[in-house]
N, C-alpha and C positions, 0 to 999 in steps of 0.2 A: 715495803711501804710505798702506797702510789703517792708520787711528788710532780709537782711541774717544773720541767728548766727551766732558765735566762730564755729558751729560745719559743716558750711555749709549749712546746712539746711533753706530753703526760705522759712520765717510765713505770713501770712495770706497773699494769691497767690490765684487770683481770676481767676476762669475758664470761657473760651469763650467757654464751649463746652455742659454745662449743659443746657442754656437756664433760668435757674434763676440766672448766677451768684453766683454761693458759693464763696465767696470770703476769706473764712479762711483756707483752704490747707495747711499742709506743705509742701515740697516739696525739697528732696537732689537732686542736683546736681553735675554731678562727670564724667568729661569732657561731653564728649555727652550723657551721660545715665542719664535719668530725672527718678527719682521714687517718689512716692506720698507718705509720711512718715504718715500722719494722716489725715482723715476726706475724703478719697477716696472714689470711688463707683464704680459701671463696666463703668459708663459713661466717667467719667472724667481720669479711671484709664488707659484708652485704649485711651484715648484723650492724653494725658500728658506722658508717657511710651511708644508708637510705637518708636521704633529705628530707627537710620537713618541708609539710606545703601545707595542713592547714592549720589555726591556730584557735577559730572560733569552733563550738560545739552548732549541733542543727539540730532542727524539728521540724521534720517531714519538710528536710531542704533547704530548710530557711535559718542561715542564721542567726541565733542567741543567743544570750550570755550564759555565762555558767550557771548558774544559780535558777536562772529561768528552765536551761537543760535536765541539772536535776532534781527540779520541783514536778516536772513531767516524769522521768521515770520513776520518783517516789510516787504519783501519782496513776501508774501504767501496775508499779506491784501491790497496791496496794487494793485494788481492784479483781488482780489477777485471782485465779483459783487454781492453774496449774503452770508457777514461774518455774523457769529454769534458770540454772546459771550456771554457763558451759565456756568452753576456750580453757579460760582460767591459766592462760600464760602470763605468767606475774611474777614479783617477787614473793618472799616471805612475808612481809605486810601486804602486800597487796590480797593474797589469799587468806590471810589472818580475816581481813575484812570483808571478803567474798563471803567468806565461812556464818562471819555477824550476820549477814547482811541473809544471807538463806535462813538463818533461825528466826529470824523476824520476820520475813516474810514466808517461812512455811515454803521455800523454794526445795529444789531436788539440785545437787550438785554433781558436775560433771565437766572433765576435763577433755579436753579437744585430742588429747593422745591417751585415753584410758584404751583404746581398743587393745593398744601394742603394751600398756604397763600391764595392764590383766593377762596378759599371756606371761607373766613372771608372776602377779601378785596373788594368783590361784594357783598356783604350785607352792606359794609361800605358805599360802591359808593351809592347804591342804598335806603337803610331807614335810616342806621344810629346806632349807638349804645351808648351804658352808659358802659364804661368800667376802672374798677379800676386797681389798681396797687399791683406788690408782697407784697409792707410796710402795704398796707391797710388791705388787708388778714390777713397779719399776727395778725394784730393789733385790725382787729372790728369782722371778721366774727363770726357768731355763726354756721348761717348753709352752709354748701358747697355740692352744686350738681351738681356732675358731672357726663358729659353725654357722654356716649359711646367712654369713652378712659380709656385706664386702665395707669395711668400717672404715678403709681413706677416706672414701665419701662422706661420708655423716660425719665422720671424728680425723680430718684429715691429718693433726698433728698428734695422733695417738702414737704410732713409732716413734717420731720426732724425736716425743716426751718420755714416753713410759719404755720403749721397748731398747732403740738406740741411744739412751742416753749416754753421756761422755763416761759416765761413772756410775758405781751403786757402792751402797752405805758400806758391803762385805767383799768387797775386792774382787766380785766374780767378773769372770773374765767378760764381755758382754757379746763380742764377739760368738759366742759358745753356744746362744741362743738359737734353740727353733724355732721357726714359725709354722704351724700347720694348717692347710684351710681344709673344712670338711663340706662339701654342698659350693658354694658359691667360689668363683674362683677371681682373683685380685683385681680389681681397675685397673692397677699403676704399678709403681715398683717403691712404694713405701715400706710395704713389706720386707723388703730388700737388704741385707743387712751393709754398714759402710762399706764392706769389704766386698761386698758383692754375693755375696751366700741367700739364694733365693728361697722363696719359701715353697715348700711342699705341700700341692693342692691334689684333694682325692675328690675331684668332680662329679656333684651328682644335682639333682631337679631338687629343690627344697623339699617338692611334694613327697620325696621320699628320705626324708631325714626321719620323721619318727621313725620306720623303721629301722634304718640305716644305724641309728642310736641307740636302740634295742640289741641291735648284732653287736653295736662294738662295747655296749655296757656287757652283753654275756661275755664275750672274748676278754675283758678285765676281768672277770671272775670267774676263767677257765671254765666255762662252759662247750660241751661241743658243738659245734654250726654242721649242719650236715649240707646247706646247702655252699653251691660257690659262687653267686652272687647275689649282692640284695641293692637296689636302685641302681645298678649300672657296674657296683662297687665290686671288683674281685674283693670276695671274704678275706681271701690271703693278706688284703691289705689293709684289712680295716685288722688282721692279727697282728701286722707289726704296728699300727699305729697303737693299740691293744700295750702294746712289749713296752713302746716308748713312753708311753703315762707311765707305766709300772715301775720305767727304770728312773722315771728323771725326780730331781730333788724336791722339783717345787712347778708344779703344773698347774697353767689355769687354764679353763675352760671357757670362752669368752663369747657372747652374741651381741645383737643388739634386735629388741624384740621387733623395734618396728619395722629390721625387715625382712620378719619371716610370719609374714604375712600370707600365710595357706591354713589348709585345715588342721586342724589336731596341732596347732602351733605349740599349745602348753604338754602333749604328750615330750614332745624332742626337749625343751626346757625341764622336764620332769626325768625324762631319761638321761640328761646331762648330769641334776644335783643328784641323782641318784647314786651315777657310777662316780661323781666326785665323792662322794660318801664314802666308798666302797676303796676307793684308791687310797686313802687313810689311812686304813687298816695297818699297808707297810710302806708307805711312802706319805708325801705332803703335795695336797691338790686343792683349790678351791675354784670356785667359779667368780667369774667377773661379768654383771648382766648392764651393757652399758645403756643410755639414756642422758636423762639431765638437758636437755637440749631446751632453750628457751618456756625455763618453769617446769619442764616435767615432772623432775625428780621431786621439787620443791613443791606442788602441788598436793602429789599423794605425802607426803610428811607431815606437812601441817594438818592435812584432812584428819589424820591418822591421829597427829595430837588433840583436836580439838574437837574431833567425835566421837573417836575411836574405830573409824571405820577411812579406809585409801580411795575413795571417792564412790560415785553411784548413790549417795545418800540421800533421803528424803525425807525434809522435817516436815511435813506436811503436820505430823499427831501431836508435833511440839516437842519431839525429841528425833533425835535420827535415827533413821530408819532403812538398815543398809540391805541393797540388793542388787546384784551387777547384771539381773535379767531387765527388772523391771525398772528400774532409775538409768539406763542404759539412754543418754540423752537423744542418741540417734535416733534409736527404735522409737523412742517418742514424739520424736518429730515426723517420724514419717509416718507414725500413724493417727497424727493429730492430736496429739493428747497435751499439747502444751498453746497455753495462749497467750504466754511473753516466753522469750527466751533474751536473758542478757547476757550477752558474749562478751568477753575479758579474752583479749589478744594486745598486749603490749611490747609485744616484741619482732613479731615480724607481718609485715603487711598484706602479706600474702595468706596470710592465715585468718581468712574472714568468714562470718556464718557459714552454715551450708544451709541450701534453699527450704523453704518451710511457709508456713501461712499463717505462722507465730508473729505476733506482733515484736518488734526486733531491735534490739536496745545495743548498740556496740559502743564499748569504753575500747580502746586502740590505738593503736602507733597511728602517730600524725604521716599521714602519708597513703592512707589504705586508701582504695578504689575499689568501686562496690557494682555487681550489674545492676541490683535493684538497691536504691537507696533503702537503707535503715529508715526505721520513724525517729529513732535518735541517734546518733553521733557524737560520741564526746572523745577528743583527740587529748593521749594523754603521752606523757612524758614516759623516756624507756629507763627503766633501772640500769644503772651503770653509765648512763649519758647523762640525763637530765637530772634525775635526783639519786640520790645514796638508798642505798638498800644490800638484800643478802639475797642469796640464790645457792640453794644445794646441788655439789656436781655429779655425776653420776654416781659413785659411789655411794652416798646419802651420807658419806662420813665428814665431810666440812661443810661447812655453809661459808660461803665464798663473800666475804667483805667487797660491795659495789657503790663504788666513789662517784658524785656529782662532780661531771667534766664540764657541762658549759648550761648559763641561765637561759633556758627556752622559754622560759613564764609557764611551760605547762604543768598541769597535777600531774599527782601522781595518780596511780589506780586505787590505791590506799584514801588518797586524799576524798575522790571521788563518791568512793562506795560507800567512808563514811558517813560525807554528807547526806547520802540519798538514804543510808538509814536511819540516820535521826529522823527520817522524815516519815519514814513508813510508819 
């Protein structure tokens, strides 16, 4: 339960910005300056700590009121013939009303990180997969191989949490844990277990992980390899790493898609849940595909509730209409096909349009700097700071309770989209 001390200070304050949900924080509050008093990281500390600077919304630069703000963009979609509405870093109401707000105006929706979800959400559509949750990790794995992400970085208190934790619910020794990397090899030494027991990396180019994954899915299923190496990888090694899934109790398989950012990205994710499949058979394996990083996770869930379709969709015909070639917001922008696009980023400032000739509507963290000014700007409040809201963590399995720490005056994103759909 998040409470405040005698001293001010806000105890266990749980972050939308990690992607696993740390939910023990402290956290002072001292009018609008937020700092992280214990249990910080570069991720959460730069989530939680940006300043706010502005508080009025703009049009074309100039200062006005809210109200005035979104009377122009009801006014900008309601015109439009081909809106977009992309970013889509939000909470769970905030995307609830993204989603409104695209049915009434016949918008196409799309999220600022669909590139890296669809290299997981097209292996979903299409085979299927076995996928556990952060509780389980923490609590059964022996062994964890992870593949061509180096995950301190994006998830810096993923060991912290899930791998070295003090304890697990079955008395397993924790100590006992492997770590293995396939492709990418560690930043730091998170990896590292307390005792000092390093993790074991089989170094190779991403570029060749589909294959690479193909050899060590046959070597799980006793297939012959006739060759003896594939991307760099002695065969021989990718056989005992082969031996070690087979042998251990409880294996997971772990990436994080946005950063395996090369070609045929969903082949390697397709040959991972595959041979997770396959290792069932006489042992216990699932894959862990991590995300959730400022709305990700929470994006595609609610899209998925409220369309039925993980985002790319386009109501244009009055109902949605999914397709991840052609509602692909990028590809749309760069080939002119959009002539609003409204950008939802309320969580990090750094996360602003990409450049376009779209007319350009940004709801955002107070704080953001732009090279070329938007036609509007409406500065809004961050879930988990300014107002209460939910955010699902990577796993898609909680939706993470997000407390109002200190009164900015600003909307929320929710607040916002509302408004401007009553109006279309």
């Amino acid at each position: 339960m998040t409470e405040m001390t005698d001293t001010g200070v806000w105890q266990e304050v749980a972050s939308p910005f990690c992607g696993i949900a740390s939910d023990d924080l402290s956290i002072k509050v001292e009018g609008n300056t937020v700092s992280i008093v214990e249990n910080g990281d570069a991720v959460t500390k730069a989530g939680f700590e940006t300043p706010i600077t502005d508080l009025s919304p703009r049009v074309n630069g100039k200062e006005v009121s809210l109200s005035e703000a979104v009377s122009h963009v009801a006014g900008l979609l309601r015109s439009s013939k081909q809106p977009v509405i992309g970013g889509l870093a939000t909470d769970l109401n905030g995307v609830r009303s993204a989603m409104a707000l695209a049915d009434k105006s016949r918008a196409t929706v799309d999220s600022m990180d669909s590139d890296a979800a669809f290299r997981n959400l097209l292996v979903l559509q299409d085979t299927g997969w076995m996928m556990t949750t952060l509780t389980e990790v923490r609590n059964r794995v022996d062994v964890l191989l992870v593949v061509g992400s180096d995950i301190e970085v994006d998830y810096p208190r993923f060991y912290e949490r899930m791998l070295w934790n003090k304890e697990s619910m079955f008395d397993q020794e924790i100590e006992s844990r492997q770590v293995i990397y396939l492709g990418k090899t560690p930043s730091g030494d998170a990896s590292t277990s307390p005792k000092g027991k390093k993790a074991h990396v089989l170094a190779c180019d991403n570029e060749d992980l589909p294959e690479v994954m193909s050899v060590l899915r046959a070597l799980v299923n006793g297939k012959a390899v006739q060759a003896e190496q594939v991307g760099g990888l002695a065969v021989s090694d990718l056989a005992d790493l082969a031996e070690t899934l087979k042998q251990a109790k409880y294996s997971v398989v772990t990436w994080s898609a946005g950063s395996l950012d090369m070609e045929h990205a969903e082949a390697t994710v397709q040959m991972a849940c595959e041979m997770v499949k396959e290792l069932n058979a006489d042992t216990r394996s699932n894959c862990l595909a991590l995300g959730g990083k400022e709305g990700s996770t929470t994006v595609y869930n609610v899209s998925s509730w409220q369309a039925g379709y993980p985002m790319r969709t386009n109501f244009s015909r009055g109902y949605p209409d999914y397709d991840p070639y052609l509602s692909d917001s990028k590809r749309m922008l760069a080939n002119d096909e959009v002539d609003v696009l409204l950008w939802v980023s309320s969580f990090n400032v750094k996360r602003t349009p990409p450049e376009s000739n779209a007319t350009t509507v940004v709801i955002g963290r107070s704080g953001m700097t732009f090279e070329q000014e938007p036609d509007v700007f409406i500065p809004v409040g961050v879930p988990g700071i300014d107002h209460a809201g939910r955010a699902f963590r990577g796993d898609s399995s909680v939706a993470v309770p997000l407390r109002k720490l200190r009164d900015s005056g600003l909307p929320s994103t929710f607040d916002v989209l509302t408004a401007v759909e009553k109006l279309v």
